[in-house]
C-alpha positions as CSV (number, residue, x, y, z in Angstrom):
1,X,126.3,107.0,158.7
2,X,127.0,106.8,162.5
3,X,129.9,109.1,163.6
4,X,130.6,106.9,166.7
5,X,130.5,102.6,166.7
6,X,127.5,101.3,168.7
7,X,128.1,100.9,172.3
8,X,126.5,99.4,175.3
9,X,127.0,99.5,178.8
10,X,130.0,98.2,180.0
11,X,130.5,96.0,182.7
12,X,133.7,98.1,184.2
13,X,134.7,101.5,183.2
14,X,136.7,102.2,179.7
15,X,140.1,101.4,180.6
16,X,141.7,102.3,177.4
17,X,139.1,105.6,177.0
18,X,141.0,106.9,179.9
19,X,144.4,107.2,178.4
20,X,143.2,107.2,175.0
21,X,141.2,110.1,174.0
22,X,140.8,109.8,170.3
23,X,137.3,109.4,169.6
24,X,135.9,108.4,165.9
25,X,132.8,111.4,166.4
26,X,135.9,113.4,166.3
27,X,137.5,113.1,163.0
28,X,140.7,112.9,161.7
29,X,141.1,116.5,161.7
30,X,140.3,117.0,164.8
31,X,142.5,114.2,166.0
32,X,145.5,116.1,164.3
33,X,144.9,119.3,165.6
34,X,144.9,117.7,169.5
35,X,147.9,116.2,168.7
36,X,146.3,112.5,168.9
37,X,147.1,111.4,165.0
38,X,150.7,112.3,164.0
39,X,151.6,112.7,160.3
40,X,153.7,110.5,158.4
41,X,155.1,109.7,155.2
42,X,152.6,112.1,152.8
43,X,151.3,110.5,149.1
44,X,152.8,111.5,146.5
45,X,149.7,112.2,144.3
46,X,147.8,114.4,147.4
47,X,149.7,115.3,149.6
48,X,147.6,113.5,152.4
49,X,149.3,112.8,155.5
50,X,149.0,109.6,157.1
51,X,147.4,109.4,160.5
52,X,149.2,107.5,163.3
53,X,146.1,104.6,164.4
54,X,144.9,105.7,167.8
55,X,141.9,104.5,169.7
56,X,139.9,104.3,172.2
57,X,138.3,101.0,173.3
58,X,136.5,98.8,176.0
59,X,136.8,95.4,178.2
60,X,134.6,92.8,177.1
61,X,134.7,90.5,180.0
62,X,134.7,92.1,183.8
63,X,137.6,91.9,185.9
64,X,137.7,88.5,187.9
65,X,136.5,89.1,191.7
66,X,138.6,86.4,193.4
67,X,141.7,83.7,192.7
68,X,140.0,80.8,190.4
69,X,137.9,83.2,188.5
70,X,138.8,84.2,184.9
71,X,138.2,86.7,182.6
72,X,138.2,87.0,178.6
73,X,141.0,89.2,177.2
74,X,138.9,90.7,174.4
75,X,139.2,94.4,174.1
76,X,136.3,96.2,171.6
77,X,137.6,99.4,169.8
78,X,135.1,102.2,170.5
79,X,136.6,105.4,168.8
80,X,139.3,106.5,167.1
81,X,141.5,105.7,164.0
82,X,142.8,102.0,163.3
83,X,145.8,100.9,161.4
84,X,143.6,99.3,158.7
85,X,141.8,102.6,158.5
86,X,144.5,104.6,158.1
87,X,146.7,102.4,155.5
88,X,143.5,101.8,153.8
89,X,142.8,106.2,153.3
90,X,146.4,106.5,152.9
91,X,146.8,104.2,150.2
92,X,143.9,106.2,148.5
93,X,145.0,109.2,149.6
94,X,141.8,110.7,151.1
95,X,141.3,111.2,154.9
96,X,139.9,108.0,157.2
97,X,136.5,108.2,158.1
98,X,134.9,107.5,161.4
99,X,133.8,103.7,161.6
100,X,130.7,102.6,161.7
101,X,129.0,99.1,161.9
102,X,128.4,98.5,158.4
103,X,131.5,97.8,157.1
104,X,135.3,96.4,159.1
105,X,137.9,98.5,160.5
106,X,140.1,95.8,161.4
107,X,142.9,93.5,159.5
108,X,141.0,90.5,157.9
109,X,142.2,87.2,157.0
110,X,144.2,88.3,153.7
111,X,146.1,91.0,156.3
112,X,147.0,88.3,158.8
113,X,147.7,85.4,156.2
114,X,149.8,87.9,154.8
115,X,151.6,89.5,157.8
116,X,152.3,85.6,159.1
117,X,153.9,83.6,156.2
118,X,150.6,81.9,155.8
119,X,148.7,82.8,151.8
120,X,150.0,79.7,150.8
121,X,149.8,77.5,154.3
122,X,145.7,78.6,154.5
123,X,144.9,77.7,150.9
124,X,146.3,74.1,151.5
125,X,146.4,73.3,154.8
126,X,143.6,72.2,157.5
127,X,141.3,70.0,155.9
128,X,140.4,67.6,158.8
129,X,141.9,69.3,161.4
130,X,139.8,70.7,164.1
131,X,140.6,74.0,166.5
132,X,139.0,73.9,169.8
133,X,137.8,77.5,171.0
134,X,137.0,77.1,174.6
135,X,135.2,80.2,176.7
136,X,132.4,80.6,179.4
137,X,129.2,80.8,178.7
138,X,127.2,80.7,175.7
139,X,127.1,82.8,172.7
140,X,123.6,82.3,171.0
141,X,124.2,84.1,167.9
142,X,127.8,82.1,167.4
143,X,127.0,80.3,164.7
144,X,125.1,82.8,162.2
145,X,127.6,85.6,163.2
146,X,130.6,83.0,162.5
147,X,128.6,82.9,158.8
148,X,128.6,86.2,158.2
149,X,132.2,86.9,158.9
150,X,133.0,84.1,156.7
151,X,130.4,84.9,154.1
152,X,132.3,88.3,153.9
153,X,135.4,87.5,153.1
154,X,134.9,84.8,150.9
155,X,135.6,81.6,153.1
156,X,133.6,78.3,152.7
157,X,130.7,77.7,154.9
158,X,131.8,76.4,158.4
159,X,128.2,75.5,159.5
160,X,126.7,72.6,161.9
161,X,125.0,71.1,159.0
162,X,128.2,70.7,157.1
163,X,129.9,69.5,160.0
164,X,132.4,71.9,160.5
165,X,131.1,73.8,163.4
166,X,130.1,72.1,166.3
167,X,128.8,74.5,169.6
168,X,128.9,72.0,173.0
169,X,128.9,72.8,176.7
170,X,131.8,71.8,179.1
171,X,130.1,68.2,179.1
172,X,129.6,67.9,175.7
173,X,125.8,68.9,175.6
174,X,124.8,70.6,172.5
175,X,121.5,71.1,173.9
176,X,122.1,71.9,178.0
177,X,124.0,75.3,176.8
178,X,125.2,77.8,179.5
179,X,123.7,80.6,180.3
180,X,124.5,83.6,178.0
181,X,126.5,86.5,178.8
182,X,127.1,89.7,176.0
183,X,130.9,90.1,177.1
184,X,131.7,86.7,177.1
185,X,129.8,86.6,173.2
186,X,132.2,88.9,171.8
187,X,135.3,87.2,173.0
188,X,133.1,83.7,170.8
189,X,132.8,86.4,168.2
190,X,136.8,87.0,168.2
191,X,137.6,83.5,168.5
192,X,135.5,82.0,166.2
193,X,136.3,84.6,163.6
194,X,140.4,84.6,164.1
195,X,140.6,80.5,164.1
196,X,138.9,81.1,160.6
197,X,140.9,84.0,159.5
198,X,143.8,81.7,159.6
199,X,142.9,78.4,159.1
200,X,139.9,78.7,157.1
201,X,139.4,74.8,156.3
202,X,139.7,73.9,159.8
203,X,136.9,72.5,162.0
204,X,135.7,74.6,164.9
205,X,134.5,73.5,167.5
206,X,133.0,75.9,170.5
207,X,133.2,74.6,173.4
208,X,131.1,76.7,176.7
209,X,131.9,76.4,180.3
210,X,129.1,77.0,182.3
211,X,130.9,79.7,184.6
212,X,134.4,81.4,184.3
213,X,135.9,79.3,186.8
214,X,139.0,77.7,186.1
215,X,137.6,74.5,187.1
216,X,134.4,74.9,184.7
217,X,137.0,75.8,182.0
218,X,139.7,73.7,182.7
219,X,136.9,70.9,182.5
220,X,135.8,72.3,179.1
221,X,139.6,72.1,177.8
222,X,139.2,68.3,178.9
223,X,135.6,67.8,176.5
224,X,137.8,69.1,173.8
225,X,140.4,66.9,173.5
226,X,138.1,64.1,174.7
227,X,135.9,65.4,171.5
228,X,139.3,65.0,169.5
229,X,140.7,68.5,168.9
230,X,144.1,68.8,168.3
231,X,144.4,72.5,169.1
232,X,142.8,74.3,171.7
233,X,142.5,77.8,172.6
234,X,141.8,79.7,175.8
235,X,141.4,83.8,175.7
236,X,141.1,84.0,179.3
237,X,143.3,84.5,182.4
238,X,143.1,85.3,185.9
239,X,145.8,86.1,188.7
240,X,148.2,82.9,189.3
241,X,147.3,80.9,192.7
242,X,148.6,78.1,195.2
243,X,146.1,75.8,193.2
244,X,147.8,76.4,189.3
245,X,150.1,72.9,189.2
246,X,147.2,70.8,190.4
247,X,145.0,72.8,187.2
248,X,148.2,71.9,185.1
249,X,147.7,68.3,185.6
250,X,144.1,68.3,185.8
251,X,143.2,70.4,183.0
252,X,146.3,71.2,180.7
253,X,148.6,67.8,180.7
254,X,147.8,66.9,176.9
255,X,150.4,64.9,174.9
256,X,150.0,65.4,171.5
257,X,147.5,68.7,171.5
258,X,148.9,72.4,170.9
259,X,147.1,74.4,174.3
260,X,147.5,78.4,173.4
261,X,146.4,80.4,176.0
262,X,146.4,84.4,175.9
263,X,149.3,86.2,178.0
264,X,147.2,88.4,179.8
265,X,146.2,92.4,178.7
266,X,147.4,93.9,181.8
267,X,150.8,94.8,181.1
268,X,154.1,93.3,183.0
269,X,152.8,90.0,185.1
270,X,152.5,87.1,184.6
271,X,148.9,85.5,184.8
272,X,147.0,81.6,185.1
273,X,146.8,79.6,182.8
274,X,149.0,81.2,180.4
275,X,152.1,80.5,183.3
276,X,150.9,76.6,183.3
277,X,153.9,74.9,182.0
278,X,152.1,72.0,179.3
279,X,150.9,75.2,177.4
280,X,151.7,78.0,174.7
281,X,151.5,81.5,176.0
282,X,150.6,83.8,173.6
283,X,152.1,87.5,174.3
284,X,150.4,90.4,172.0
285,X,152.0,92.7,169.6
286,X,151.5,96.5,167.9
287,X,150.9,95.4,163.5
288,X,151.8,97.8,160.8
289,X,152.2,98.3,157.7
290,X,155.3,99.0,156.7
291,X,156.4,99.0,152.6
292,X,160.0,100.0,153.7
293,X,160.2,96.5,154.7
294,X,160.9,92.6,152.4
295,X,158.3,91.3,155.2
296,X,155.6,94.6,154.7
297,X,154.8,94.6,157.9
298,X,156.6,95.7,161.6
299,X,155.8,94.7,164.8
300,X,156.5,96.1,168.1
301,X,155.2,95.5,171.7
302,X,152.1,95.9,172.4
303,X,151.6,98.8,175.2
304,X,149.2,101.3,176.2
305,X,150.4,101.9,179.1
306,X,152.3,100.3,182.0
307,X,148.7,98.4,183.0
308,X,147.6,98.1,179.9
309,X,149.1,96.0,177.2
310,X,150.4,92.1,176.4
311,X,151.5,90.3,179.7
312,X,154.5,88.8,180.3
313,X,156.8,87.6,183.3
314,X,157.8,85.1,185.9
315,X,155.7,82.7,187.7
316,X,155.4,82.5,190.8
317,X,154.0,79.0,190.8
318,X,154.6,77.1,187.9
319,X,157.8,74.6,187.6
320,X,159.7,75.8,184.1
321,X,159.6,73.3,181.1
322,X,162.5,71.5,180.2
323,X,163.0,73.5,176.6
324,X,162.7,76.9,178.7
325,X,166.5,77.9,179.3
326,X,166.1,81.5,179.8
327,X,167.7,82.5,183.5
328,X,166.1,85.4,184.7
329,X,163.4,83.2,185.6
330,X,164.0,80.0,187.9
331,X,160.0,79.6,187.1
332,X,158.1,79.0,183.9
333,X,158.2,82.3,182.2
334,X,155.7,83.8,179.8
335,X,155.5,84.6,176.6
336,X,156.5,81.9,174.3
337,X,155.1,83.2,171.0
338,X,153.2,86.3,170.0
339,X,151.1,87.8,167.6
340,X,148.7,91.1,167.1
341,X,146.8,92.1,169.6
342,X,146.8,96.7,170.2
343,X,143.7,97.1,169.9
344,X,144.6,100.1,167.8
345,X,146.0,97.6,165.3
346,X,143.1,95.0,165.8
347,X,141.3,92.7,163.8
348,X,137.8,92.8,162.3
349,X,135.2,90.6,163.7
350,X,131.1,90.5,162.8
351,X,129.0,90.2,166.3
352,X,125.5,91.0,167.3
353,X,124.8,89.4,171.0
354,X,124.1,92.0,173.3
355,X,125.6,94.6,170.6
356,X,124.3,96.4,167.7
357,X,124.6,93.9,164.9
358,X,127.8,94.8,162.6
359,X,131.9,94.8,162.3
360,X,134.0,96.1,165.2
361,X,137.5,96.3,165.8
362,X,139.0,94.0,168.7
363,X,142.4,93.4,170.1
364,X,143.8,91.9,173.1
365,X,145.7,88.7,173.2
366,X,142.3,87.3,172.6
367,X,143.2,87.9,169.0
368,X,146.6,86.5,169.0
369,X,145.9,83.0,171.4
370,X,143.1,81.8,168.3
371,X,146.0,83.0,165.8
372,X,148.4,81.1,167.2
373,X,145.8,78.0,167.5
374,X,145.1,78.3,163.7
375,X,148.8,78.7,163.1
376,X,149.7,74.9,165.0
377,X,146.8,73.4,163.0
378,X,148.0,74.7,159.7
379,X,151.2,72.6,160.6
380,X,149.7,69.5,160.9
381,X,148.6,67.4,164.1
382,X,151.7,67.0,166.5
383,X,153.5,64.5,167.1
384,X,151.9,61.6,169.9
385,X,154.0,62.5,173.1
386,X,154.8,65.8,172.4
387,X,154.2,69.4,173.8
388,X,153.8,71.4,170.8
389,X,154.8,74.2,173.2
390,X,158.4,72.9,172.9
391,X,158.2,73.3,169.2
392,X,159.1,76.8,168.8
393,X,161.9,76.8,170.7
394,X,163.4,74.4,168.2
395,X,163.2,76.9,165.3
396,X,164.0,79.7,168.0
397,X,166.4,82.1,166.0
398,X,165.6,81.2,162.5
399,X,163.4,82.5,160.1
400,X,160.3,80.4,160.8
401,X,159.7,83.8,163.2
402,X,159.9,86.7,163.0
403,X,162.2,88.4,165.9
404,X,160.5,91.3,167.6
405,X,163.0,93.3,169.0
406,X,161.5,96.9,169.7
407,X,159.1,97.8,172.8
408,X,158.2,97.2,176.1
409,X,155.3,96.5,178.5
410,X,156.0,98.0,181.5
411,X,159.0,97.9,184.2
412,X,160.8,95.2,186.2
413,X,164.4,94.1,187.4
414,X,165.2,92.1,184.6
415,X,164.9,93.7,181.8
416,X,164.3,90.9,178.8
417,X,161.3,89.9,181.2
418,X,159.4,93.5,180.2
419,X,161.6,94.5,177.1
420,X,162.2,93.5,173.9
421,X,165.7,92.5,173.1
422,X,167.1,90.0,169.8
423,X,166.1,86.8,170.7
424,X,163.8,85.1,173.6
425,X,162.0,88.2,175.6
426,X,158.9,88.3,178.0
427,X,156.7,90.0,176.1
428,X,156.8,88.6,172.7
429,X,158.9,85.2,173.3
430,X,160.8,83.8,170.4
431,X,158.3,86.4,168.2
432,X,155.8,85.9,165.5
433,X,155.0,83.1,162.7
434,X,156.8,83.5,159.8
435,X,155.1,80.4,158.2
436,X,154.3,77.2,159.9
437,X,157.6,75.6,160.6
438,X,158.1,76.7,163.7
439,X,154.7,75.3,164.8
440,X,155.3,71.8,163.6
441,X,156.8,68.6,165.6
């Protein structure tokens, strides 16, 4: 058994590594005695204390160079002690063991069904509907490692042959692909794998820019409606610019489709495209466990440390929707919705581009933009006319969400913009799915 995951070069330093020094060569042990894995409620048949998840992990996707450039918000866990590790020794009392490859360390689709109101939703719902995952660049091992997630945990087939994946480039080529990129693969990996977590009888289809420009992917989100998906997700973001509103209207002005884009992984600020106006920005959120609780879960911000956690904030650009009525912000302000995305709560995904072949732990707001895609589809197609961003404002302060009212992710002048609080807040919006309700109109 390895005692660390598989790594390979990076294409910019560890961010979290720096602040997070937990380490899965290390062990739990070892983790306690640095003081990196706190103790918490002990079982009552060993005695075995249950380690606080803390981990280590890397960027996918390089930060962009220039204004118009984007990059993926996937972040790889590369050491350390996960929540799903850690509930799933606690509950047996024994102590975690370091990850490896072979098997996930990460919440799969029964944990997020389950977290999100959505058992019932994802055995029912979906049939016909079709999620949209748009990113740069090509994957080539999307579709097999796609099959072996699903194979894993039991979910039907989603293959081209069957028809329910489809891989195309920003034109709508399935044969002129992009060239492929290993970062840019594992965000495909996390996409591919979280649309199917949650709406596992959905249709995927994969659409590639050829570059990580947001005029390449602003022209992919065009192929896929023009290809007929309903929902579309986009895991990348880049620093807002003088040329967002004329991207709204080019690229993100579709009646009738739910847009999600991630929020950003850099802490407070607010970022392009997730500040465009026609679309639902996606903050990120710390998952647990928690049996104390009707829900069995709790969720918090999610902050590593003032750079480094879900974004959120004012634009500087963008004209605020009409159903935005927060006044902190003259401006659109993100988030609108949230969902997991600490990395040291993360999901499983299956990749092998680029990687050593096996199950890693990611997190990001790359995890919770495909959530929330999978979460509007399980609703049912919106409404012709409508912004499905508007629709959770509708249900905002009833129990088709789930209120997340503890956290931060970073500092600024007013305080709901950075700070959790009951009700509408920067980093988390109106909070979580609790069900599909609030993602219906």
């Amino acid at each position: 058994m390895r005692t660390t995951l598989p790594q390979r070069p990076s294409p910019t330093p560890t961010r979290g590594s720096r602040r997070r020094t937990g380490a899965a060569a290390l062990g739990v042990a070892a983790l306690v005695l640095a003081g990196l894995g706190a103790a918490g409620t002990a079982d009552a048949r060993t005695g075995a204390a249950r380690v606080t998840p803390h981990v280590s992990w890397t960027r996918a996707c390089a930060t962009p160079a220039r204004a118009g450039v984007a990059a993926c918000n996937a972040k790889r866990v590369t050491g350390g002690v996960t929540e799903y590790m850690a509930e799933k020794a606690f509950a047996k009392g024994v102590t975690p063991k370091a990850a490896d490859a072979s098997t996930p360390s990460g919440f799969g689709p029964t944990d997020l069904q389950a977290a999100y109101g959505l058992t019932s939703a994802a055995a029912a719902n979906g049939s016909g509907e079709t999620i949209a995952i748009v990113d740069a660049y090509n994957d080539p091992n999307a579709e097999t490692d796609l099959a072996t997630y699903r194979s894993y945990y039991g979910l039907t087939a989603c293959t081209t042959a069957n028809g329910c994946f489809k891989k195309v480039s920003q034109t709508g080529s399935t044969t002129s692909l992009p060239s492929s990129d290993s970062g840019w693969a594992e965000e495909i990996s996390l996409d591919l794998d979280m649309a199917s977590a949650v709406c596992p009888k959905c249709n995927i289809t994969l659409v590639e820019a050829k570059s990580a420009t947001m005029a390449n992917l602003g022209t992919a989100v065009n192929e896929a409606v023009t290809l007929g998906a309903k929902y579309v997700s986009n895991s990348y973001g880049g620093s807002e610019s003088s040329s967002d509103t004329s991207y709204d209207t080019s690229y993100f002005k579709h009646t009738g489709v739910a847009i999600t884009v991630s929020a950003g992984d850099s802490g407070y600020g607010a970022e392009y495209p997730a500040s465009s106006q026609y679309v639902t920005s996606v903050g990120g959120t710390a998952l647990t466990k928690a049996t104390s609780t009707t829900r069995g879960w709790t969720e918090s911000v999610w902050k590593t440390s003032s750079t480094e956690g879900t974004g959120s904030g004012c634009s500087s650009y963008d004209t605020k929707p009409s159903w935005q009525t927060d006044t902190g912000c003259s401006k659109r302000t993100v988030s609108d919705v949230s969902a997991v995305a600490d990395p040291a709560t993360g999901v499983a995904v299956y990749d092998s581009y680029g990687i050593t072949a096996g199950w890693y732990t990611f997190g990001g707001t790359s995890a919770s933009s495909p959530i929330i895609a999978g979460v509007y589809a399980l609703g049912g197609t919106p409404s012709s006319g409508s912004y499905p961003a508007k629709f959770p404002y509708t249900a905002a302060g009833t129990s088709a969400l789930n209120d997340v009212t503890s956290g931060n992710n970073g500092s600024c002048s007013t305080s709901y913009l950075c700070t959790a609080t009951t009700g509408y807040d920067g980093p988390t919006g109106w909070g979580t799915p609790e069900g599909v309700t609030a993602f219906t109109g």
